[in-house]
N, C-alpha and C positions, 0 to 999 in steps of 0.2 A: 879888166886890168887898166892901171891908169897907164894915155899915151905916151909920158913921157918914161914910165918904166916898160912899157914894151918896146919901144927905139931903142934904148937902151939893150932888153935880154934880146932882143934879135938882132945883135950886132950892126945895130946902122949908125950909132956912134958909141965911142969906147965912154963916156961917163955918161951918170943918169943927170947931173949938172949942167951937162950941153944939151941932152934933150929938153931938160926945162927950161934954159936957158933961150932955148929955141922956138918953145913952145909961146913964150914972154915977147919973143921977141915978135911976134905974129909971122913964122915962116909957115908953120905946121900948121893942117887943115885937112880935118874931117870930111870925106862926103863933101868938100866945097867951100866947109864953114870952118874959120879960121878956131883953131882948137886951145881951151887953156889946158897947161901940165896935167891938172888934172880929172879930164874927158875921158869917159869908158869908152875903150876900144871894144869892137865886137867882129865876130871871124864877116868877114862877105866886105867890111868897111873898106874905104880905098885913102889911104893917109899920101898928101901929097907935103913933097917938103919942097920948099922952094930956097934953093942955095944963088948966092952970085952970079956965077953964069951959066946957072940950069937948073930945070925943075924936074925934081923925078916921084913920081906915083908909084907907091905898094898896095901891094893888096894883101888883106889878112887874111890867111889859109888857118889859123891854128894861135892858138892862144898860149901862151907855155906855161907849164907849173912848177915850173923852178925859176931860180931868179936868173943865170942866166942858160943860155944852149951853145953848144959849140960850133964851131964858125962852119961846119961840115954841115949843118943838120938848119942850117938857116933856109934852106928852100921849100921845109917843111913847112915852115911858118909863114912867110913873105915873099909874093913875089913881087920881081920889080916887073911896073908894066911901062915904062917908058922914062 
C-alpha cells in the first residue's frame, strides 16, 4: 500500500491530500529515508513523520484492506513508538 494512502486509512491524518502533501514536502520517512506519496509501505516498516515541534515514529502492525478503519481499531494497525 502506497504511504500516503496508509496515513491516510490509519487515521493519522483526516485527508489523503495532506499525507501527500506531506509526503512532497519531505517530512515523511521510511526506515530513515525520506519517502515519496508513493513508497510501499510493508508491516515491520517504522514511518517517522516529522511535524513543527515534534517528531513522532509508527510502526506498522497490519496493513488494512479497506480504504479506511475506524478510529477504534487503529492500534491494530500502528503503533505510535514515540
Amino acid at each position: 500500500m502506497r504511504v500516503d494512502k496508509y496515513i491516510n486509512s490509519v487515521n493519522i491524518t483526516k485527508r489523503r491530500a495532506v499525507a501527500e502533501d506531506m509526503c512532497k514536502s519531505k517530512v515523511v520517512s521510511i526506515n530513515g529515508v525520506v519517502a515519496k506519496p508513493a513508497k510501499d509501505v510493508k508491516v515491520g516498516d517504522s514511518i517517522t513523520i516529522a511535524y513543527l515541534e515534534k517528531t513522532i515514529v509508527y510502526e506498522v502492525l497490519q496493513i488494512p484492506t479497506t480504504k479506511t478503519i475506524p478510529k477504534s481499531k487503529q492500534s491494530e494497525y500502528v503503533k505510535e513508538i514515540s
